[in-house]
Each structure stands twice: as structure tokens, then as C-alpha cells.
C-alpha positions as CSV (number, residue, x, y, z in Angstrom):
1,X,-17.4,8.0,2.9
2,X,-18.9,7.2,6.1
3,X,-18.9,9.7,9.1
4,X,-17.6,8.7,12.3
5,X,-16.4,9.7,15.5
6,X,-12.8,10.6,16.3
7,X,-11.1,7.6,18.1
8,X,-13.7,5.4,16.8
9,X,-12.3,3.1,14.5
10,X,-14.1,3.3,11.5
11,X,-16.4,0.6,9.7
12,X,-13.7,0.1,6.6
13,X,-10.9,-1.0,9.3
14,X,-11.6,-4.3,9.4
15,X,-11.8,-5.1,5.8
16,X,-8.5,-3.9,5.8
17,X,-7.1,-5.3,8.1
18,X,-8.3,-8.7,6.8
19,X,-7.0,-7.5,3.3
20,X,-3.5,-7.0,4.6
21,X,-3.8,-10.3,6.3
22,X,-4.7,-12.0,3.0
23,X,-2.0,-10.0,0.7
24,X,1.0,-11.1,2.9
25,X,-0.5,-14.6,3.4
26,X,-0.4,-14.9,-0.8
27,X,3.1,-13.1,-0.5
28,X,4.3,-15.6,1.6
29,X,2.6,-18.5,-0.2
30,X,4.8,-17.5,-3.2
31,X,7.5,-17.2,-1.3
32,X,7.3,-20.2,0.8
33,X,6.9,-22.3,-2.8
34,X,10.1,-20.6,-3.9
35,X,12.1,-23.8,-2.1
36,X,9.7,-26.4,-3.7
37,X,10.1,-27.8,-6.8
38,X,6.3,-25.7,-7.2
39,X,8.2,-22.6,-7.5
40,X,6.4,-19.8,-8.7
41,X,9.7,-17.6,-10.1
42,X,12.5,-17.9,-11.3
43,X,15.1,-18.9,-8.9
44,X,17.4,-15.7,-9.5
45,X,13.7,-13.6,-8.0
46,X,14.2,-15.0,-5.1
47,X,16.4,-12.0,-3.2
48,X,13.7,-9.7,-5.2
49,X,11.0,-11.7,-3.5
50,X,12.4,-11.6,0.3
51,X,12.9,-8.0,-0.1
52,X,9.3,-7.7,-1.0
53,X,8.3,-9.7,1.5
54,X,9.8,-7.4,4.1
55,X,8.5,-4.2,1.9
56,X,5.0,-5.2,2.4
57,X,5.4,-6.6,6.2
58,X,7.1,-3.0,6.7
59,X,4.4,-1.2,5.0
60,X,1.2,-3.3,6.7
61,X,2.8,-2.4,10.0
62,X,3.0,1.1,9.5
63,X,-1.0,1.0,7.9
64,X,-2.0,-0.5,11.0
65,X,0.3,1.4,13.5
66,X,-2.2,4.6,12.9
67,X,1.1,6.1,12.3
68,X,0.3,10.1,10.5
69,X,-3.3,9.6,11.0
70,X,-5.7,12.4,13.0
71,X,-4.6,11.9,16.4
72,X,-4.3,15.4,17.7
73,X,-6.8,16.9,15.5
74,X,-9.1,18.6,18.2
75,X,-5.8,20.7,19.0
76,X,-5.4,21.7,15.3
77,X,-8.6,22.6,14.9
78,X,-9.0,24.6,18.0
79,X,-5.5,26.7,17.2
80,X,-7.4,26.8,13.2
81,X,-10.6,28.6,15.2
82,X,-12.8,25.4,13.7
83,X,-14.7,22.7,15.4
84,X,-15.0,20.6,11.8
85,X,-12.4,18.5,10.3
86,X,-13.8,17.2,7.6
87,X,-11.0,18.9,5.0
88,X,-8.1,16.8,5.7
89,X,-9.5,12.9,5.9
90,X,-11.1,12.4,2.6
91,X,-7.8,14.5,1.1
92,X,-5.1,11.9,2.6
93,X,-7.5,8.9,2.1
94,X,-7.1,9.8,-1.7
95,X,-3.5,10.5,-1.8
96,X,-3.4,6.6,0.3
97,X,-5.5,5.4,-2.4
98,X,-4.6,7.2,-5.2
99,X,-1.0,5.6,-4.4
100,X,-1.7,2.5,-3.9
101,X,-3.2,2.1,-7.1
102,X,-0.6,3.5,-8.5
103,X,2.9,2.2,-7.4
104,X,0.6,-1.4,-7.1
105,X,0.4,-0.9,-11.1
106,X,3.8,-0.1,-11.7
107,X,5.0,-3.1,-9.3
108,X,2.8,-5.2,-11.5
109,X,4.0,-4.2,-14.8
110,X,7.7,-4.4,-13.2
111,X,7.4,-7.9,-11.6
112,X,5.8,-8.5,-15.2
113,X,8.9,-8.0,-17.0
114,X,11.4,-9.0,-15.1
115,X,9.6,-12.6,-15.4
116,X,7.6,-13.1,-18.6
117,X,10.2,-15.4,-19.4
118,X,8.8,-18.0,-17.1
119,X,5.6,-17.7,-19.6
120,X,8.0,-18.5,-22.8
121,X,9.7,-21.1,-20.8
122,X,6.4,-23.0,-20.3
123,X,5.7,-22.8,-23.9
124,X,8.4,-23.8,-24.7
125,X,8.5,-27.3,-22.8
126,X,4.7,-27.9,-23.8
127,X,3.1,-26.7,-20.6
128,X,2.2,-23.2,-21.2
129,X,-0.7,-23.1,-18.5
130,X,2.2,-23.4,-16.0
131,X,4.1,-20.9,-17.3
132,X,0.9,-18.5,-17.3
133,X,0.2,-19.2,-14.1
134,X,4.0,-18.2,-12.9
135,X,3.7,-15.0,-14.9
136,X,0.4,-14.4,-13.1
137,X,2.3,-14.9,-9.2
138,X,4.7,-12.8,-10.7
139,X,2.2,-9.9,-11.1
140,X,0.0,-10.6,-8.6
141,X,3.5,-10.5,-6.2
142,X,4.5,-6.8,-7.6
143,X,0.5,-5.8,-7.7
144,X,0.6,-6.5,-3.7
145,X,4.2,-5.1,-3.1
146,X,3.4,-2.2,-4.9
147,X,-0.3,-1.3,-3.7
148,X,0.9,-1.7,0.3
149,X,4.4,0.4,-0.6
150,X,2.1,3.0,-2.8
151,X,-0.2,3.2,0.5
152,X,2.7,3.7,2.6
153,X,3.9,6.0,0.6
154,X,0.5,8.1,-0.3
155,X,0.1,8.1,3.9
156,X,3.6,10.1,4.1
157,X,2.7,12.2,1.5
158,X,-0.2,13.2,2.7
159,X,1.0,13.8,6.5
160,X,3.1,16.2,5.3
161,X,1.0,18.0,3.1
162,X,-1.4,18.2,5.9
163,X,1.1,19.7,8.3
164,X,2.2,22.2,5.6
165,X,-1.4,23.1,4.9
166,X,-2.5,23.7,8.9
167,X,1.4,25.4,9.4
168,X,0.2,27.6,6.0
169,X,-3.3,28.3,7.4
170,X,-2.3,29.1,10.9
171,X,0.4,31.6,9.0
172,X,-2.4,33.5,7.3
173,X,-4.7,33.2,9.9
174,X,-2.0,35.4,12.1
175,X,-1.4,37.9,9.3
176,X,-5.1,38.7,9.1
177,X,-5.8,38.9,12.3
């Protein structure tokens, strides 16, 4: 964790901005293929793809909108009677994280399912490298839907457990004072 100054954008930002960039470029690879004879998925994924598509354009908007992020903290903290706010970031960066990894797993083992049967089908007509490498789109396509929806997610989550928390602590702070 690196310290920096409110307003600043930190040193991790643009790696993840380029991350995002390079998850919905592979997510619409896979999709743009779906109309080839290259396809990566079944036909019958293809609604399942688009809406994943739009999931993870959804969710890398909102990441990048610096939508329930620290904006008013000086204000909280002064209401709190603290100059430090060093309690909430590292608390919602592991619910974000914690999340992603999460709901990026599950998507993967999900998109995993629902196609393994593009890895029997290239077995089955002698090409099983091609099917492998279908079932591997396939799960790297739920592992990217579900890390950017578990981010999304974890970042919601964690804004409102911060509000609750400073709403709690300002509550207590009035009863003992």
C-alpha cells in the first residue's frame, strides 16, 4: 500500500486502467469471433456473451468514474474530530479485491460449465486442442466478467459499509460527548 495524497491519483491507477483496457479488448475479441467461422463458443452463448460484454463495459465505467471513492473525506473526518483517514481505504480496497477474486472465480467455473462441451466436441472430431482452447475463452470470458462485476460489486459494498460505519461513529461520538 502506497501513501498518497488525497486528489492525487495514485501510482496503481494506471495499471488499471490499462488492465481494464486489456480485459474488454479480449472480451470483445471473443465476441467479435462469435460471427466467424473462428468462434470461440457455442453459438447458443452468444446472448450470454453480449450481456457480458455490457456487464464488464458497465462495471469498467463505474471503476473508472471514481464513483463511492473518498471524495469528501476531509468533511468526514473533520465532523469524526480526526485529521487521518487511513481506516477506510485499505478496508474498501479489500472488499474491491476480495470481490473480484471472488465473483471472477465463480464466473469462471460458470462459463466453465455451461461450455465444457465445446472440449468433448473437439475430441470428438479429432481436434481436441481446438476444443481446449474454446473451453479456455470460455473461462477466461467468465474469469473477466466476473472479476470486473465482483469489483463493482465489492466497491458498493464497501461504500455503504463505510457510510454506516462514519453514520455509527458519529452516533457514538454524540452519546459520549
Amino acid at each position: 500500500m502506497t501513501e498518497t495524497v488525497r486528489g492525487a491519483e495514485s501510482e496503481r491507477a494506471p495499471r488499471t486502467n490499462w488492465l481494464l483496457a486489456v480485459v474488454l479488448c479480449i472480451l470483445t475479441a471473443i465476441l467479435v469471433l462469435q460471427r466467424t467461422k473462428q468462434a470461440l463458443l457455442p453459438a447458443k452463448q452468444t446472448p450470454v456473451l453480449w450481456l457480458a460484454e455490457l456487464v464488464t463495459i458497465a462495471g469498467a465505467v463505474v471503476l473508472r468514474s471514481g464513483w463511492a471513492r473518498d471524495s469528501g473525506w476531509i468533511d468526514e473526518q473533520s465532523r469524526l474530530g480526526t485529521l487521518a483517514n487511513n481506516f477506510y481505504e485499505p478496508r474498501r480496497d479489500a472488499l474491491i479485491n476480495g470481490f473480484a477474486i471472488g465473483v471472477g472465480v465463480f464466473g469462471t467455473l460458470w462459463w466453465a460449465t455451461a461450455t465444457w462441451g465445446v472440449l468433448f466436441m473437439g475430441m470428438r472430431r479429432g481436434v481436441p486442442t481446438r476444443g481446449l482452447i474454446d473451453f479456455i475463452a470460455a473461462g477466461v470470458a467468465g474469469a473477466i466478467t466476473g472479476g470486473v462485476f465482483g469489483a463493482v460489486l465489492g466497491l458498493a459494498i464497501g461504500h455503504i459499509w463505510e457510510t454506516r460505519h462514519r453514520r455509527n461513529r458519529l452516533t457514538q461520538r454524540a452519546t459520549h460527548a
